[in-house]
C-alpha positions in Angstrom: 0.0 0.0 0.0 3.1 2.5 0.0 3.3 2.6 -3.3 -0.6 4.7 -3.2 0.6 6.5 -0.4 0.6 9.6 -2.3 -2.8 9.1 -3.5 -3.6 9.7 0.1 -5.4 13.0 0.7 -3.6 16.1 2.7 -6.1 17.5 4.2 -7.8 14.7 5.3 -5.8 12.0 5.1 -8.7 10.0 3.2 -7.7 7.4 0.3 -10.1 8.0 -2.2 -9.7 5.4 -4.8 -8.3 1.9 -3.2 -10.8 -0.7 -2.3 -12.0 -0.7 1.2 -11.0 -4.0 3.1 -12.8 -5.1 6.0 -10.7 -4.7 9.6 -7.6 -7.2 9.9 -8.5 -10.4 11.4 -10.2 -13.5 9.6 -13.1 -14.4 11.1 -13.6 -18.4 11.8 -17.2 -18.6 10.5 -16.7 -16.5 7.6 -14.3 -18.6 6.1 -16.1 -21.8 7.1 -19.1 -20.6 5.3 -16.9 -19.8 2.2 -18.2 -22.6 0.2 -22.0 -21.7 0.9 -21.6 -18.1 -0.7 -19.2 -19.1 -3.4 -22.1 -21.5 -4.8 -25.0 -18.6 -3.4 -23.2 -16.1 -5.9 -22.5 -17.8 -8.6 -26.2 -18.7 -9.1 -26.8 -14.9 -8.5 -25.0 -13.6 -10.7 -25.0 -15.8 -13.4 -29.3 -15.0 -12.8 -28.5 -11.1 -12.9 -26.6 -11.9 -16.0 -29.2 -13.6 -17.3 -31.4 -10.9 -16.3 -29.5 -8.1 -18.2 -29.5 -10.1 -21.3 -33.7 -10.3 -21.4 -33.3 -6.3 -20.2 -31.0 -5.4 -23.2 -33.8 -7.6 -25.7 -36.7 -5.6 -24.1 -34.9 -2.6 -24.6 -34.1 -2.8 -27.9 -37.7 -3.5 -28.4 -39.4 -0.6 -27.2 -37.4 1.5 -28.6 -39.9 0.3 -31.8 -42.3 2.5 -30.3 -40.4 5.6 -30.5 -41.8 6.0 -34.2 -44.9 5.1 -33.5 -48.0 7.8 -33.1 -48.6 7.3 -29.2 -44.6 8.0 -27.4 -46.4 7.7 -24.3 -46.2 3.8 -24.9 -42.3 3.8 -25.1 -42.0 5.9 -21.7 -44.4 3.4 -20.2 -42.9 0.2 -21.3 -39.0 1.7 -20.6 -40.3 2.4 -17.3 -42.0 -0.7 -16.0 -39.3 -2.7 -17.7 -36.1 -0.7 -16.4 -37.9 -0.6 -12.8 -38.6 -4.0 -13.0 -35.0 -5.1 -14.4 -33.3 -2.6 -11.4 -35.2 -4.1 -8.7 -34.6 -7.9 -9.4 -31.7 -7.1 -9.7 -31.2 -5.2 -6.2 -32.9 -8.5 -4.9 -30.5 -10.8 -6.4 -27.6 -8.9 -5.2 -28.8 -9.2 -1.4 -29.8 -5.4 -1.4 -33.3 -6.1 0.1 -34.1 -2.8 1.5 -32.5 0.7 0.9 -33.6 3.2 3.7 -34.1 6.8 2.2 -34.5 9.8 4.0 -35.4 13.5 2.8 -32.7 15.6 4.7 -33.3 19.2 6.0 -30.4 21.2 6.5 -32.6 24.1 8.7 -35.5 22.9 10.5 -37.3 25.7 11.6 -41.5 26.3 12.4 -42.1 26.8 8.6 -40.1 23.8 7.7 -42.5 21.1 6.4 -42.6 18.0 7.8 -42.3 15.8 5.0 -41.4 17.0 1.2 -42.2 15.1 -1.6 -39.1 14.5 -3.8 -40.5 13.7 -7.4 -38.3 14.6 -10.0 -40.0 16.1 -13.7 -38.8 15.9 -17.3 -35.8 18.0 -17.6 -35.0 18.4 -14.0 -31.6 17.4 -12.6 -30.6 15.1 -10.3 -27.3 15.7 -8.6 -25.9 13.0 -7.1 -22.1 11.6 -6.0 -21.1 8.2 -7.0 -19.5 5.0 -5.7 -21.0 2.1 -7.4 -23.8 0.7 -9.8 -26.2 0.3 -6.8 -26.9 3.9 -6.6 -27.5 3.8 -10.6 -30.0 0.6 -10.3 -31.8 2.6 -7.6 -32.0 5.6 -9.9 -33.4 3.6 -12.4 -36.3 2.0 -10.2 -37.2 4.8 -8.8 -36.8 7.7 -11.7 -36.0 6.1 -14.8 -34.1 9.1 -15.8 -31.6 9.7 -18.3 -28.0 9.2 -17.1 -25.0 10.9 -18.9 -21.1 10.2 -19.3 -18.8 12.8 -19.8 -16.8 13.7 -22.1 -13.4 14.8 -21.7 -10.6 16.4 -23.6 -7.5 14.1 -23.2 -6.1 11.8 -20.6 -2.8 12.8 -21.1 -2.3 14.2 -17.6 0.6 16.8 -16.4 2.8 15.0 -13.7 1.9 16.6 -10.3 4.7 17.0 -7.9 5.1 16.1 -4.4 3.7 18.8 -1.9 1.7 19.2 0.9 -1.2 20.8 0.5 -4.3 22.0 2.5 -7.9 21.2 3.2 -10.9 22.1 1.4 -13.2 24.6 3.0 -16.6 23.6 4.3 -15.5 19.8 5.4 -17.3 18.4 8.2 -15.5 17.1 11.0 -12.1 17.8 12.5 -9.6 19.8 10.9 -5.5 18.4 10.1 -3.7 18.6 12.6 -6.1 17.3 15.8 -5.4 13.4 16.6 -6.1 11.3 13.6 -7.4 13.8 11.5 -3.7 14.9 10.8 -2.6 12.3 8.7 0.1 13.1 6.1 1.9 11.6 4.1 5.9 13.1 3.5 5.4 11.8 -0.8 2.1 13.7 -1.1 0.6 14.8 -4.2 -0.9 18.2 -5.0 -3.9 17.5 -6.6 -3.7 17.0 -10.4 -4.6 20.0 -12.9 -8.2 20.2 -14.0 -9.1 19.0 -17.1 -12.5 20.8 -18.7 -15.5 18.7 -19.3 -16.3 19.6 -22.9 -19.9 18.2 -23.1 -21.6 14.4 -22.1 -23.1 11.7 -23.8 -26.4 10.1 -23.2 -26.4 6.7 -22.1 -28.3 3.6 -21.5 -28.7 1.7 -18.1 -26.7 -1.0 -19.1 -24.6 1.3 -19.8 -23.6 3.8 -17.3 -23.7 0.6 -15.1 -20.4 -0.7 -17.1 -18.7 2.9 -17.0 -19.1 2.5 -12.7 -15.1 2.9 -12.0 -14.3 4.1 -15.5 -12.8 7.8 -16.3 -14.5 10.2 -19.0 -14.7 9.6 -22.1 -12.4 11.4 -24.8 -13.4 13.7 -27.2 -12.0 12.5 -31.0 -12.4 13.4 -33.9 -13.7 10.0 -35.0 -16.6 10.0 -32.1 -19.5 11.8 -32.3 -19.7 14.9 -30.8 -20.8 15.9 -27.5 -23.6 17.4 -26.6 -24.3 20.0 -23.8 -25.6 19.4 -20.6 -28.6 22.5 -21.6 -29.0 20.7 -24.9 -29.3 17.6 -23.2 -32.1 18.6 -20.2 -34.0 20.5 -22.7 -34.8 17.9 -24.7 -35.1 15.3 -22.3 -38.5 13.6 -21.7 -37.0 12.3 -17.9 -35.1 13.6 -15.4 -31.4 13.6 -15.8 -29.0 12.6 -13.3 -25.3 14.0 -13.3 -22.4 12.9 -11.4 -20.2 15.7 -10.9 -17.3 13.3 -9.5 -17.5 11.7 -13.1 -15.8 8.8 -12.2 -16.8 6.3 -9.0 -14.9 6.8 -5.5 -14.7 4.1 -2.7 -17.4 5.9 -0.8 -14.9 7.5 1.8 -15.2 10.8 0.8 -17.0 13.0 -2.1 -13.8 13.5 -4.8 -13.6 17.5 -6.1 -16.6 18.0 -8.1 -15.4 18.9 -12.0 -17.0 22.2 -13.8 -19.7 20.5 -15.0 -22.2 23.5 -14.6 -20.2 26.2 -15.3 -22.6 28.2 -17.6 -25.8 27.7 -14.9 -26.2 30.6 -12.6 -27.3 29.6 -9.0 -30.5 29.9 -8.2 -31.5 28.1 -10.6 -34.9 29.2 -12.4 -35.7 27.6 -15.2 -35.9 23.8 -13.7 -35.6 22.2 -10.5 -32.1 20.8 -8.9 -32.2 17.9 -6.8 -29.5 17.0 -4.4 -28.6 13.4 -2.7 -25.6 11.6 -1.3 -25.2 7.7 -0.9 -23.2 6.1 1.9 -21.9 2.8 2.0 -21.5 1.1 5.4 -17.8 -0.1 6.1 -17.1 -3.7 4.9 -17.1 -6.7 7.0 -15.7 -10.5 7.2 -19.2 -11.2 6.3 -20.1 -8.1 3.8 -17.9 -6.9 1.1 -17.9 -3.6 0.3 -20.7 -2.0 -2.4 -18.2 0.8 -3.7 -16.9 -0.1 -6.8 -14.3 2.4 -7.6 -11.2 0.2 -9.7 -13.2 -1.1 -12.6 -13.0 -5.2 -13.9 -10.6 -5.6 -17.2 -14.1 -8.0 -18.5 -17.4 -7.5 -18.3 -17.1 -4.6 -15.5 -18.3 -4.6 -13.0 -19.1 -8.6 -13.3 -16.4 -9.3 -10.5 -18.3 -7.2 -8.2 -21.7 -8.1 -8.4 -20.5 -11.7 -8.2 -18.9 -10.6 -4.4 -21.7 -8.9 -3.9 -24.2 -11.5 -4.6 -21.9 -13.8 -2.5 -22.4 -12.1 0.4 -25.1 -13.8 2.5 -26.0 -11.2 4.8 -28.3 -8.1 3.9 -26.1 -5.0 2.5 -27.2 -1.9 4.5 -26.2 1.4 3.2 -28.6 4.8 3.1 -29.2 7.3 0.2 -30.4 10.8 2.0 -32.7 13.4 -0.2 -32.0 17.2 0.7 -35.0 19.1 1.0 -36.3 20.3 -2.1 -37.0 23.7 -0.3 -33.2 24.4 0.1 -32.0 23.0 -2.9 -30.3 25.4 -5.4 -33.2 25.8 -7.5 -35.5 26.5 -4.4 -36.1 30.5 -4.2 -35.2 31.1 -0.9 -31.7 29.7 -1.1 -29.1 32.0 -0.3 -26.0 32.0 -2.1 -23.8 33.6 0.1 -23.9 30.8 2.4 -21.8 28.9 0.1 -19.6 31.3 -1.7 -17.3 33.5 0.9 -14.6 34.6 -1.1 -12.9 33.3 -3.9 -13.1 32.7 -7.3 -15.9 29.9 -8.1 -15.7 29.3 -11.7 -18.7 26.8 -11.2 -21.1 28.2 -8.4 -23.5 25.4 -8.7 -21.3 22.7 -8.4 -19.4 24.2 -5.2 -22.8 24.6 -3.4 -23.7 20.9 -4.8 -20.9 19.2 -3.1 -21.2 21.9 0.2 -25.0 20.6 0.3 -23.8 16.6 -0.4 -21.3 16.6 2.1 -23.5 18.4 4.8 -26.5 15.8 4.3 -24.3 13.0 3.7 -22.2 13.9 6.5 -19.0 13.0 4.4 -16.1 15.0 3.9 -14.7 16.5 0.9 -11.3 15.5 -0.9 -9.3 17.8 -3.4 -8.5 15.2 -5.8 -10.5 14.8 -8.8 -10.9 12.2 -11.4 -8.2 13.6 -12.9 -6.1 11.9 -10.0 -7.8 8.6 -10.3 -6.2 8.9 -13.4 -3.1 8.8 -12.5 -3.9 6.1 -9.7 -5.1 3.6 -12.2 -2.0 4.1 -14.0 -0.1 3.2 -11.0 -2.3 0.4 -10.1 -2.5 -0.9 -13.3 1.5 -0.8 -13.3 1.5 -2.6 -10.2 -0.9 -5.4 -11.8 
């Protein structure tokens, strides 16, 4: 592990990319019970397999209806089919029960006690991402559209060793108070941003296989990208957007890229809706859900096969922010989020204040541009 060391944050001390491993220790009946799983996943998965395969037929079958004289048939038929197909397969992957709650940040007399949280056509869904569980939730509950981004190179700058500081606005304790000041002497500064130039849309199946992938690349053999506006405009579904833009280990939200840059906060036009998914910590009995270094094959395969081999039920939590303090709501105040400084993206700053506030997880400077150059090492080490 000293060789990711420097992939260790600063200001935090958080390692935002390496697969979390349950405490050291083996535990006697987990590895008696060994067998029982192995066989228990391997007839989940290769049933979620199977599953996908009848999802990717259907799919391709409604999308005959798109030229027909009634769309509303193809947005009823995706949608009973995609919630359907998302939560089998939750069901096959031991994920029985997900416990949501709608999060206010100010509770005061006028607060109401319980907002609805019902996403429209062309609305966004903000959300931060550490695995395909999150996506197959999204999809049973939403059927939205879900985008990848689009990036303009992957040839990264070499950052240089140096110790840097803490992000503003991080829950918790600050460096430097017992073990909140870890550091590590071969730290990193966090890598140069690279701009977003634009997303493609994507299908379930999908954005479930890019879970642990980096952007895309702009070429100029690929088609090109289209705009986040000329997306949500057109869209018939909310769409969800992942401003991490790649998957973290669920420690800590990565630095948001400038994926809004062009939206002015408050929002007017549509409605921005905020969440943040935590993953419990794994066990000897429960691996963990984040998926953050994707499969070589099939991805993520290898992961929903230890995930369906896990015979316990997987607990994690996805918590809603009140849709009356969300960006788009018009009594939300900018200034509580913006004190100083240059914000070249003011909506995705107040995103990940809000995320890390309701999700009670810290912030990280590094970006995906950093798990860049962490799956360069890792894949070197491989």
């Amino acid at each position: 592990m000293e060789k990711f060391s420097a992939f260790r944050d600063p200001g935090t001390g958080i390692q935002p990319f390496l697969k979390p491993i349950p405490p050291s220790g083996t535990d006697v009946l987990a590895t008696v019970l060994t067998p029982i799983s192995y066989a228990l996943g391997v007839v989940r998965t290769l049933l979620i397999f199977a599953l996908a395969i009848v999802y990717f037929v259907l799919e391709r079958s409604c999308l005959l209806f798109v030229s027909s004289p009634i769309p509303p048939v193809h947005r009823v038929a995706t949608h009973f089919f995609t919630a359907l197909f998302a939560r089998v397969a939750l069901l096959l992957a031991g994920v029985y029960w997900i416990p949501v709650d709608v999060v206010a940040r100010k509770r005061t007399r006028n607060t109401p006690k319980k907002e609805a949280w019902s996403p429209s056509a062309g609305d966004l869904i903000v959300s931060n991402w550490a695995s395909w569980i999150e996506i197959l939730w999204l999809a049973f509950r939403f059927n939205p559209i879900f985008l990848i981004p689009v990036c303009e190179t992957l040839d990264l700058l070499p950052s240089t060793p140096e110790k840097s500081t803490p992000i503003s606005r991080t829950p918790g304790r600050r460096t430097g108070t017992g073990s909140a000041a870890i550091s590590s002497p071969t730290s990193r500064t966090p890598t140069q941003r690279v701009p977003i130039v634009g997303f493609r849309r994507v299908g379930l199946l999908s954005i479930i296989s890019s879970t642990g992938h980096l952007p895309l690349i702009a070429g100029p053999s690929s088609a090109k990208p289209q705009s986040l506006e000329e997306i949500r405009s057109r869209a018939d579904r909310p769409v969800v957007v992942f401003p991490e833009c790649t998957s973290s280990n669920g420690r800590a939200l990565l630095r948001f890229a400038d994926v809004f840059r062009d939206i002015k906060v408050p929002v007017m036009k549509y409605k921005v809706f905020v969440m943040c998914v935590r993953y419990d910590p794994p066990t000897a009995f429960a691996p963990t859900l984040s998926h953050s270094i994707p499969s070589s094959v099939l991805n993520p395969l290898s992961h929903v096969f230890a995930v369906a081999s896990c015979l316990a039920p997987h607990t994690l939590s996805i918590r809603l922010l009140s849709p009356s303090e969300s960006p788009s709501s018009g009594a939300f105040l900018l200034s509580e989020f913006l004190t100083g400084g240059i914000y070249p993206d003011e909506l995705a700053e107040c995103c990940a204040a809000l995320m890390s506030q309701i999700g009670r997880v810290k912030r990280v400077g590094m970006g995906w541009e950093d798990k860049a150059a962490f799956l360069n090492v890792y894949k070197g080490k491989k």
